[in-house]
Structures are given as structure tokens and as C-alpha cells.
N, C-alpha and C positions, 0 to 999 in steps of 0.2 A: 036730287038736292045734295048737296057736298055733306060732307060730313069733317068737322077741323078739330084736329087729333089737340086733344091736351097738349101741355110742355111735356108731362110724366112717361105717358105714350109715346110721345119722338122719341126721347131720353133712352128708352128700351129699344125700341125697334133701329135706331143707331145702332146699338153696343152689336142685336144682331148683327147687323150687315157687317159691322166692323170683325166679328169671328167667322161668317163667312167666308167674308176674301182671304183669311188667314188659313183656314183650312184649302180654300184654293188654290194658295199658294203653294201650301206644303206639296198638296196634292200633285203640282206641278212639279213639283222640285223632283218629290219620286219618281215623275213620270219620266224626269230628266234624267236619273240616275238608273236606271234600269230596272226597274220595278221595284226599289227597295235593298240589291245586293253591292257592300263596300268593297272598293278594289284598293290597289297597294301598288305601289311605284317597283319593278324593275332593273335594276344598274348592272350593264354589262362591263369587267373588266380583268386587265388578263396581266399576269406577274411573272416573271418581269416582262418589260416590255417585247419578250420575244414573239408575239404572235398575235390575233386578234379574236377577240372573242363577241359574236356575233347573236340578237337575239332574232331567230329567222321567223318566228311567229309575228314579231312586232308590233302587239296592239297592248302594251302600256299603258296604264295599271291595268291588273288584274286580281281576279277576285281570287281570295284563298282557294287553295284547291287545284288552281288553273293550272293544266299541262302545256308548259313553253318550249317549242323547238327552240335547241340550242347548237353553236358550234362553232369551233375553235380550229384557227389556220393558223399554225408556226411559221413564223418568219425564218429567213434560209438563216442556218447555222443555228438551228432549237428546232427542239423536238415536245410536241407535246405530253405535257405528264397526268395532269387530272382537272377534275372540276371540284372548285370547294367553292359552300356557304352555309353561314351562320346559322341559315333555317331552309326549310322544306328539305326536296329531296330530290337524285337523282336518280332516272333510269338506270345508269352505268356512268360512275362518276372517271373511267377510266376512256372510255368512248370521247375522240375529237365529237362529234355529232349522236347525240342523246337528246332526250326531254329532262323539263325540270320542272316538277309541280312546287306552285306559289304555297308559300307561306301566308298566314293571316298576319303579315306585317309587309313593309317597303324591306326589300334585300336586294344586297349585292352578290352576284354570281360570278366567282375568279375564273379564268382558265390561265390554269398553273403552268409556264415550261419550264424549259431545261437546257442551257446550251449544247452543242453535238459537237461530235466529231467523229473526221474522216479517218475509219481505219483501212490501208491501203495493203496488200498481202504483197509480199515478197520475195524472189529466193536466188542462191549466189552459190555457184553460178546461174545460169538461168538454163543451163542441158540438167543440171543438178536433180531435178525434181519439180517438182510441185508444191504450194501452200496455201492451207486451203480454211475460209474463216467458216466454219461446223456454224458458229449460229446465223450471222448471214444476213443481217438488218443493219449494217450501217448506215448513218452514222451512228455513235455511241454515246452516251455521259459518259463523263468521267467518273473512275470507280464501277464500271461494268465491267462483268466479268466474262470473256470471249470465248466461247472453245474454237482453236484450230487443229490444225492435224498437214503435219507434213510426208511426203512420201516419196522416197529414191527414186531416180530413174534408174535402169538398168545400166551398174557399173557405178554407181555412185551410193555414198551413205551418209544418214543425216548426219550431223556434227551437233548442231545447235539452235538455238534462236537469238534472233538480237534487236532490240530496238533502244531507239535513242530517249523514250523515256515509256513511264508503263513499269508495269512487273509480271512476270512468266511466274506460275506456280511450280515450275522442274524446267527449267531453261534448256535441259539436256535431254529431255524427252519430246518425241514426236507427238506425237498428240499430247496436247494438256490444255491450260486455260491463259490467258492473259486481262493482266486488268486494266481496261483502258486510262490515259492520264487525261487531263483538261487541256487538251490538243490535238491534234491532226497530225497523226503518226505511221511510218513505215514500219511493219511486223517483217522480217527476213527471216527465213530459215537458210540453214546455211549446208552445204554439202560437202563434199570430199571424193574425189577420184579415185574406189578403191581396187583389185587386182587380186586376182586369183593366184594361191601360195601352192605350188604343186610338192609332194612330199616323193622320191625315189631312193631308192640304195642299187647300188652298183656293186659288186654282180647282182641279183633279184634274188638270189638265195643266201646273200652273204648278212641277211639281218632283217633291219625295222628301221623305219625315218618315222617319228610321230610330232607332228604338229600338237604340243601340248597346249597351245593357248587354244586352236579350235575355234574360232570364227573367222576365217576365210571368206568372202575377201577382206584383204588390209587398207587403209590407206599407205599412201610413202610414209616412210619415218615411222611406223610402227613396231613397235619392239616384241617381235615372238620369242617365246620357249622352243626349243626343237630338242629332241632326243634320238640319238640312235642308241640301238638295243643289239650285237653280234649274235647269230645261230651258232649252234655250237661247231665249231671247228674253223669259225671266222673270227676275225681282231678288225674292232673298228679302227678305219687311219685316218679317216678326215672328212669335212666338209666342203663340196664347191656349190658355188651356185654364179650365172653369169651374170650378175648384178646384186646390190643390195650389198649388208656387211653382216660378219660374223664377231663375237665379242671374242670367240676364241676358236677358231675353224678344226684346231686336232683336239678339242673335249668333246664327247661322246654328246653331254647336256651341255647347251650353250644357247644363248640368244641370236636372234637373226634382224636385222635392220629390214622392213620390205623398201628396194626399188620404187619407184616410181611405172612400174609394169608389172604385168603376171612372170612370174616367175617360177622354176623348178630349182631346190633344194634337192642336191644330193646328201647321201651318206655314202662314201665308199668306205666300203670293206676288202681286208686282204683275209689270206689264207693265216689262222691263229698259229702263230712261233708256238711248238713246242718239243719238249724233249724225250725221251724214252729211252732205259738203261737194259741191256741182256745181260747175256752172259760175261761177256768180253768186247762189249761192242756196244757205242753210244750210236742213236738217231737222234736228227731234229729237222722241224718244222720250220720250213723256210716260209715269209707272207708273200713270195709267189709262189707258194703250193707246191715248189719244187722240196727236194729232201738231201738233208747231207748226213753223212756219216764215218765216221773211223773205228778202227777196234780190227779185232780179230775178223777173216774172211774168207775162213776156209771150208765155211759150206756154200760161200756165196752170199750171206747174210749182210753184206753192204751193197749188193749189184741195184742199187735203187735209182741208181743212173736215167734211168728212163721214165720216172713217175713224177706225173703231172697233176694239178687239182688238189692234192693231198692235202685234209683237213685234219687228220689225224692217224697216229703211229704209236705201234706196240711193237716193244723189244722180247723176242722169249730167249732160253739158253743160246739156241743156232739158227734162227731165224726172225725176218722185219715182216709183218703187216702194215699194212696202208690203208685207209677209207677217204675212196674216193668224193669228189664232192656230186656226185650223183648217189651215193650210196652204192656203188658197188667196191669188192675189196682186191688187193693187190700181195702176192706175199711171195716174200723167197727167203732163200735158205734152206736147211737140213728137213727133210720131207720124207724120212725111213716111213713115220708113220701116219704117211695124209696129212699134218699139218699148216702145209702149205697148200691145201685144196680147197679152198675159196673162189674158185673162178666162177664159180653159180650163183654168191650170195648178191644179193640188192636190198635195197630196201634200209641198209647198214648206218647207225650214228657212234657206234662205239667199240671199237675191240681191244682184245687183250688175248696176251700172249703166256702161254707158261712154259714147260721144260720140254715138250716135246706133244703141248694140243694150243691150238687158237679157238677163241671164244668171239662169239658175234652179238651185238646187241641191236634187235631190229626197232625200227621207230616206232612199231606197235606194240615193244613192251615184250615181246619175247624175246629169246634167246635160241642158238645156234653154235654146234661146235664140233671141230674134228681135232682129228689127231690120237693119239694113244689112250684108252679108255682103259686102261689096267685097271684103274679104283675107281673107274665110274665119272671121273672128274667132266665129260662129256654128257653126264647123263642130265640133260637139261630141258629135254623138251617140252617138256610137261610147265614151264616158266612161267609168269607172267606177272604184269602189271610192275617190270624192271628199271627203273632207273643207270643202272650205271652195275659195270662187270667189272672182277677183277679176277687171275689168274695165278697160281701160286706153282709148286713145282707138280703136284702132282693131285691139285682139288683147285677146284673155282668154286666163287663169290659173287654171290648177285643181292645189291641192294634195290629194298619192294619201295613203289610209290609212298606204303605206309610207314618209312622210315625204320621196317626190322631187317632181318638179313637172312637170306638161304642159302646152304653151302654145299656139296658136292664133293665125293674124292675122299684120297685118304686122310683118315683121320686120328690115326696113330698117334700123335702128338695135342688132341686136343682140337686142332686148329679148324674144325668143323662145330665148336661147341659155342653156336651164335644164338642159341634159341631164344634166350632172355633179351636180347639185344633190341631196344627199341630208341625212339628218336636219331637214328643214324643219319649222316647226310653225306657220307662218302666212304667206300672201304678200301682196302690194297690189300694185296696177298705174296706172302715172303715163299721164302723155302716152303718152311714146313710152319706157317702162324698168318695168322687173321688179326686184321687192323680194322678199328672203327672208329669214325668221327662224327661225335656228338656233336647234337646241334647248338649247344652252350659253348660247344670251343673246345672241351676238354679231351680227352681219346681213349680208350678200350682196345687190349689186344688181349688174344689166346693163344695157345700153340705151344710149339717149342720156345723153350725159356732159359734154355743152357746159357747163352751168353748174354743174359736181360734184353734181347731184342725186344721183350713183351713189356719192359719197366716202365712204361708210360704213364702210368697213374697219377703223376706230378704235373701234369705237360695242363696248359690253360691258353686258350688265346691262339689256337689252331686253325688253322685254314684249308691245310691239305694234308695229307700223309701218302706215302709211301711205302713199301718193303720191299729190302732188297734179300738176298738168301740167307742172311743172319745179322742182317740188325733193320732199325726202322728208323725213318726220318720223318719229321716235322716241321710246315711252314709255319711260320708266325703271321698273324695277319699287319705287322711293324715290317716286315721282309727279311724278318731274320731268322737263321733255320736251327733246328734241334735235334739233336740222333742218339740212339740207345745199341747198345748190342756187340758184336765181335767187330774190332778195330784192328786188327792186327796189320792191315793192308793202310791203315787211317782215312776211311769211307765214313769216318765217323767225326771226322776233324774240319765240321763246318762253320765251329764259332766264329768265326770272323766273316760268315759270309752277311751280308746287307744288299736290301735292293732286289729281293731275289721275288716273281712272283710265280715260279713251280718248281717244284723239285720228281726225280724218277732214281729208282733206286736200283743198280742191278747186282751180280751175283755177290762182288768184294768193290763196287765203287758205288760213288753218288754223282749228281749230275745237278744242276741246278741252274735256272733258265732267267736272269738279267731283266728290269724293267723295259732298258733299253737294246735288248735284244741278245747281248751278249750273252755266252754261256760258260760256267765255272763248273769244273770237277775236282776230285780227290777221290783216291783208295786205287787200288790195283790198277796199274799202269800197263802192265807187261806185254799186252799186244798194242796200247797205244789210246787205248778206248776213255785215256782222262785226256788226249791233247784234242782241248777243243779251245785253246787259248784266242786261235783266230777266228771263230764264230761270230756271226752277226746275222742274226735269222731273221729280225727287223727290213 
């Protein structure tokens, strides 16, 4: 039998049905949306337009949380820089190809570039060397910072670096850095052709050639320092070299221009001009080693005719020594007592002469000597550690490395009484007195004092001294000379000499030796031993 529902009854069971299908509905819509989880929109894009930025996952929207492959291709001329967005986050926002986890919102994910540019290495010449880009990832932004590093070839040296724009942190240094500009740029290093500077002296024993600048090789047109330095008993004369320029070829220091080739630099040296007074008889140093002399020669004391090499000469009362430039010694004249018996020494840089003994100074600082030993003036073996000898008539004089003095012989007059004597830098020995020159300039004598040969005490501005058998002479370091003691012959009448840079002093004359080679005398004439008017030892 039916059963017919009230109005009130439908009225309800309507509303039912009506929230069912609504819950159905819903029901669906979840089912449509994936069980109930909200996604979010996506947006890939890339600034500036250099490049493309790609979402490789590609399934749009996504839910918070969601990890998206991502990745970014630079268009040619950009370089890629990073990945930026407002929200979530990246694996490696510096990575062209990274993940990116979604945000609980819609985002846009940039991939950021950079314009580039070609840096291109260079170098000039191109035998020059090498240049080389240390970091090594071109292209660059602009405002990167590069290291290069350039390197010689063999015979060549860097100079520089140059580009057309950009900036070098030391443009003159090989390795350093560059900063790239906002363009496509040549880096050049740049080279130089340089040449080996050879340093000689001529004869090999006549001195020293020093390259004072000291970096070898040069380019052309380089301007060196060069010095020569004279051994003792050589006189620098000049400079050659077969190429290249000198600022002043006859100054010892001078500048040298290099060639455009390897090149050797001489220094020639000659035999040092100088003079020496005896008894009655002058010598001198010729700069080819040969020797001249006038004066009295009646023991033979001028026969020097045959002596060659000669770097240095001592006049005694009646006899000439010579030291050869091998160190062996030469001597003639009056020889009653051995003093002419040198033909065994070697080894020799210095002698001196006295009344009747010769003194030898070896290069290892001792000493040596013959000839009449009356008062011991020979007794010297025991020497050492000598500088420079000198001979008086009848005691020698030897100055120590330590700038005091030791003296030998007789001493009757004092003239051995050097004990106190300290800073000395040169001595000479008279008759019968002892000369010392201090290393201020100023001069010390002892000895016989009868005719003030010893009155030096005033004397400043010294460069050399001498004694001759009663008075004493002094160079000035102006070239002008000063003298004390028995005048009677006028050995003492030098004030007007100028120009002068040695003087030798012997028994009643003076002798004194010309920048340019000439030689000047005064005092005792009588065998001839002042006519040195024609001299030119130069």
C-alpha cells in the first residue's frame, strides 16, 4: 500500500538531497585538486634579455615546498650571473642549472646575466716572448679583474703592457692584474731586444772595468754607469768599445750608450807617469812603461835605456830601481854594497831607494832589503801587514795596514821616533827625518830639524809628501805644492807650481810631475838633474 508523505516531510527530505549533492560536489572538486593540496603559479624569466631561463620540471603550479629543476642558457656575448626570487629558495643560486623550491605563493624566478667580453692575449714583437691570461675564463665583465703574466724569450725583455682600454694595476710589471673594460679588448706585452754588455781592461793587469749599473743584458739606447779603477802602477787612458757611445771615453766614470748588439767595453790602461829624485839625478815613468832620465851618471845610475814594463821607480844617492809589471825588480848604479842585488825578488809592488840599501815591498805585506846594513836599516824581515815603504839615508820606513808606522836604522836624530804615530796614510823618508800623512790632510815629521825641514805643523789639505836630504815637500790636493827646510840651492821655490799631481824629492832638488804629463824642477842643477823642461811622460 503507498504510503503519501505530508507537504512538511518532502519539505525536509528536499533540503536533504539538496546538501547532499553539495557535499558531492565539494567532494569532487577535492578529488579534482589532489586530495585537498594548493599549488601556485611559476614565472620563468631572465634580465636582461641575455639569455634564457628555462623551467625543466614543467608542471605548473606547484605546491609550496615543490623542488623545480631550473636552468639558464646565456645568449652569445653574456655570461651568466645568478638566480634571484622574492621567495623560496635555491639549491645554488650561482649554478646556470640548480633546483628551486616553491614558495606558498605564485613567484617569479630571474636568471640574471651579464654582458662579456673577448679578452685576446698578445705580444710585440711576437719572437718577444710570451703572454699569458693566469685566470683563463674568457670572456669577462667589465670591471674583472685578470691576472696575466708575461715572459722573455731568450735575448729579449719585458718592457711593458698596453691595451687600448682597461687598466693594468703596475703596467711595467710582468705579472700583475688587468681590469677588464665593457669591450672586447687586445692585452699586449710588449718586449725589447736586449744584449749582452761584456766589461775588459787592457793590458788584464793594468786595473778594473765595473759595470756599475749591473743588469746585463741591455736594450739599445740604454744608458750604463762604467768605471775603471788603475792597479797600482797603471794610469787609466781611455775607453773603446766597437759600437755604442761613450758620454766621455778619457773619464775613468763615465756613461756608456748600449749598441744595438752584444758588445765588449774596454778600459785601457797605460804604465802610471811618474817621477823620482836621487842624489843628482831625476827619473820618470813613461805610460809605455819605458823610463827616462838626466842627472849625474857616473855610477851608471841613468843606464835604464833597456827597461820595459816599468810601473814604478825609486831614485837612491847613486842608483835607479825599477818594478817590473810582473813584480820582478830592475836596478843599476853604485852597488859597493849589494844594493843593486834585486835580480831574485818577485812578487814586488813597491820600492824605495836610500844612500846606499834598496827596500822591496812584497804584495803579501812584507818586506825585503839589501844593501849596507851599518844601522840595521835592512833589518826588516820580521814586517808585516805593510802598506807602502819608504827610505831615508841611512833607516827605512814602513807604513802597517793599521795606519801606525815602523821604522829601522839610525836614529841619531830622532827620526825613528814614530811610536805614537797613528791614522797615517803615507810616509817619506829625508836624510836624516821621518814624514807622516794624516788621514785629515794635515802632516807629522820628526828627525833632524836644523833647517825646519820637520816645520810642517801648519801644512792642511795634503795629498802627498815627500823628503828630500833637508827639506820636505807637499802636494796640495788644489795641485799646488808647499816645501820647508834648506833652500840654499832653491828646491824649495815651488809657489808657483799649479797643476802638479806628484811630487819626489831628492838630495838639493825637487821634481814635480804635471796633470798632463809634463814635468817641472827646481834646486840643484849642477849635473843637469832639474833639465826636465822637455818631458812628457803622458
Amino acid at each position: 500500500m503507498k504510503t503519501i508523505l505530508s507537504s512538511s516531510k518532502y519539505h525536509y527530505v528536499a533540503k536533504a538531497c539538496i546538501f547532499l549533492t553539495m557535499v558531492a560536489l565539494i567532494a569532487g572538486m577535492v578529488a579534482c585538486s589532489g586530495g585537498g593540496v594548493v599549488r601556485y603559479g611559476l614565472t620563468m624569466a631572465a634580465s636582461p634579455g641575455g639569455g634564457t631561463a628555462t623551467d625543466l620540471t614543467n608542471a605548473s603550479p606547484y605546491a609550496g615546498g615543490a623542488a623545480v629543476s631550473i636552468k639558464a642558457v646565456a645568449a652569445a656575448g653574456y655570461q651568466f650571473v645568478n638566480w634571484t626570487a622574492p621567495a623560496g629558495a635555491f639549491a645554488n643560486a650561482s649554478a646556470a642549472e640548480t633546483t628551486f623550491t616553491m614558495p606558498a605563493q605564485d613567484v617569479t624566478v630571474t636568471a640574471n646575466f651579464v654582458a662579456v667580453h673577448n679578452l685576446v692575449m698578445a705580444v710585440d714583437p711576437v719572437e718577444g716572448g710570451t703572454a699569458t691570461d693566469l685566470t683563463d675564463v674568457s670572456p669577462y665583465a667589465g670591471g674583472v679583474g685578470v691576472s696575466i703574466k708575461a715572459v722573455a724569450a731568450a735575448g729579449y725583455q719585458f718592457v711593458n703592457w698596453t691595451a687600448p682600454a682597461g687598466a693594468f694595476a703596475n703596467a711595467n710589471a710582468a705579472e700583475t692584474t688587468f681590469t677588464m673594460p665593457a669591450q672586447d679588448v687586445t692585452v699586449t706585452a710588449n718586449f725589447v731586444a736586449v744584449h749582452n754588455l761584456i766589461m775588459a781592461v787592457d793590458p788584464v793587469e793594468g786595473g778594473t772595468a765595473t759595470d756599475l749599473t749591473d743588469v746585463s743584458p741591455y736594450a739599445a739606447g740604454t744608458v750604463i754607469s762604467v768605471k775603471a779603477v788603475a792597479a797600482a802602477g797603471y794610469q787609466f787612458v781611455n775607453w773603446t768599445a766597437p759600437a755604442g757611445a761613450f758620454a766621455n771615453p778619457n773619464a775613468a766614470e763615465t756613461t756608456f750608450t748600449m749598441p744595438d748588439q752584444d758588445v765588449t767595453v774596454t778600459a785601457n790602461f797605460g804604465y802610471a807617469s811618474m817621477v823620482a829624485a836621487g842624489g843628482a839625478h831625476t827619473v820618470g815613468v813613461k805610460s809605455d812603461g819605458t823610463v827616462a832620465t838626466v842627472g849625474l851618471n857616473d855610477e851608471g845610475q841613468l843606464d835604464v835605456g833597456g827597461w820595459t814594463g816599468i810601473t814604478q821607480v825609486a831614485a837612491g844617492v847613486f842608483h835607479t830601481v825599477g818594478v817590473k809589471s810582473d813584480g820582478t825588480v830592475v836596478a843599476v848604479g853604485y852597488n859597493y854594497d849589494g844594493q843593486c842585488d834585486v835580480g831574485g825578488w818577485t812578487g814586488i809592488t813597491q820600492v824605495a831607494a836610500g844612500h846606499e840599501h834598496t827596500v822591496g815591498l812584497r804584495s803579501d805585506g812584507t818586506v825585503v832589503s839589501v844593501g849596507s846594513n851599518y844601522y840595521g836599516q835592512c833589518d826588516v824581515g820580521g814586517w808585516t801587514g805593510i802598506t807602502q815603504v819608504a827610505a831615508g839615508y841611512y833607516h827605512t820606513v814602513g807604513l802597517k795596514t793599521d795606519g801606525t808606522v815602523v821604522v829601522v836604522g839610525d836614529n841619531d836624530e830622532g827620526q825613528c821616533d814614530v811610536g805614537g804615530w797613528t791614522g797615517i796614510t803615507q810616509v817619506a823618508a829625508g836624510g836624516a827625518h821621518t814624514v807622516g800623512l794624516n788621514s785629515d790632510g794635515t802632516v807629522v815629521a820628526v828627525g833632524w830639524n836644523e833647517y825646519g825641514q820637520c816645520m810642517v805643523g801648519g801644512w792642511t789639505g795634503i795629498t802627498q809628501v815627500a823628503a828630500g836630504g833637508l827639506h820636505t815637500v807637499g802636494l796640495r790636493s788644489n795641485g799646488a805644492v808647499v816645501a820647508v827646510g834648506y833652500n840654499e840651492y832653491g828646491q824649495c821655490d815651488v809657489g808657483g807650481w799649479t797643476g802638479i799631481t806628484q811630487v819626489a824629492a831628492g838630495l838639493f832638488h825637487t821634481v814635480g810631475l804635471r796633470s798632463n804629463g809634463a814635468v817641472v824642477a827646481v834646486g840643484w842643477n849642477e849635473a843637469g838633474q832639474c833639465s826636465v823642461g822637455g818631458w812628457m811622460l803622458n
